[in-house]
N, C-alpha and C positions, 0 to 999 in steps of 0.2 A: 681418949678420943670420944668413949660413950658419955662422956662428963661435959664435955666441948659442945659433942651435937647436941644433948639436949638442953645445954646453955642458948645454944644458937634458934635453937625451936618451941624455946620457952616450956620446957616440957619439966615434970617431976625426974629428980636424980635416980631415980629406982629404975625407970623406964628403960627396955633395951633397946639394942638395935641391931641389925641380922645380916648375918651376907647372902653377898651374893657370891656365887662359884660356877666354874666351870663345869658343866654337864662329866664332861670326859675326867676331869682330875677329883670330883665329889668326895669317894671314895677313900682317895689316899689321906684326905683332910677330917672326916666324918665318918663315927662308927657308925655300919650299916646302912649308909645313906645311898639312897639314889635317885632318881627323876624327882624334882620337886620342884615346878614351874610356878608355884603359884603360892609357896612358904604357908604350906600346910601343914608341915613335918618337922619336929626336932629331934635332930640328933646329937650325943655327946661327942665333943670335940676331941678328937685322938690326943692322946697326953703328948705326945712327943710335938704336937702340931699347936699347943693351947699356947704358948707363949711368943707364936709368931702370927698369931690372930686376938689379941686380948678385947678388942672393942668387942667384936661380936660372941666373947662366948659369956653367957649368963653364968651366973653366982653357983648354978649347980652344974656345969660344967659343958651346957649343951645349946644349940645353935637353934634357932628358927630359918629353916636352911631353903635359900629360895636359887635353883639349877637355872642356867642359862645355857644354848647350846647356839651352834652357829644360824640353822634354819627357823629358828623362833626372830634372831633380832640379830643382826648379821654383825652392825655397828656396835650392840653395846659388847657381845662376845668379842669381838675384835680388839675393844678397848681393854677387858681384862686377861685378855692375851699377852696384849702389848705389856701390862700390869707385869702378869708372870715370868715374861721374857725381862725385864728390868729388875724385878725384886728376888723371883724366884714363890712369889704366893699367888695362887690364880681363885683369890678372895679379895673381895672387897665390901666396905658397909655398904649396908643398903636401908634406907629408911623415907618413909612415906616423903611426897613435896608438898609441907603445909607447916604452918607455923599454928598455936595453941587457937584452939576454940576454932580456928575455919578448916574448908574441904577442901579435899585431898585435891592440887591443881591438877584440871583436867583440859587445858586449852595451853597456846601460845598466849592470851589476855588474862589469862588465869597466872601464867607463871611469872610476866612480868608485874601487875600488882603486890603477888606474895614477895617478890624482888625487891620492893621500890619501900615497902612496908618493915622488911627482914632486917639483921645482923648480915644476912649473904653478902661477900665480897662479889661473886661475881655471878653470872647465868650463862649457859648456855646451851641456842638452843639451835640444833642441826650446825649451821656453819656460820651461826651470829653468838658475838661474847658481849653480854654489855657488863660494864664494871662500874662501880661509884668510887 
């Protein structure tokens, strides 16, 4: 998968990519981890845990680990809810919306250009999907 996305973002093969987790299950997935809203912190990914999250954990075994809880972002907690109620993992990647050389999308015009420009099948944004 970290092979994929930075095929798709035109990025170096070396380059990682980080989850995202649920505030409340951190823990059970990451030694010593807790609140980390803003993927300031890495921690090593519990051994018994590395093989059912391989995109996100780096070469030395450990996560740039960014917490989500439900009162921060009600919708995207909800969606790796939904995540962990289907799979049983409440991780998911998480990496910047921007393809090589431009900025980080920061608008609704911003993220259908990088769209319209990208390898991305599809976009979506609040309750619009546009596909090519």
């Amino acid at each position: 998968m970290q092979a994929r996305l930075n095929d798709i973002k035109d990025r170096e093969d070396f380059r990682p990519v980080a989850p995202v987790a649920l505030e409340e299950d951190v823990s059970d997935w990451f030694e010593n981890a807790g609140v980390s809203p803003f993927m300031l912190f890495v921690f090593p990914v519990k051994d018994e845990k590395a093989n059912e999250i391989p995109a996100v954990r780096h070469t030395d075994g450990t996560a740039r680990v960014q917490t989500i809880n439900k009162d921060q972002h009600p919708l995207y907690h909800e969606l790796i809810k939904e995540f962990k109620a289907i799979t049983g993992v409440p991780v998911l990647v998480n990496t910047s919306f921007n393809t090589r050389g431009e900025p980080i999308v920061c608008s609704p015009r911003d993220a259908i250009e990088c769209f319209w420009t990208s390898p991305f099948d599809a976009l979506i944004i609040n309750s619009f999907i546009l596909q090519k």
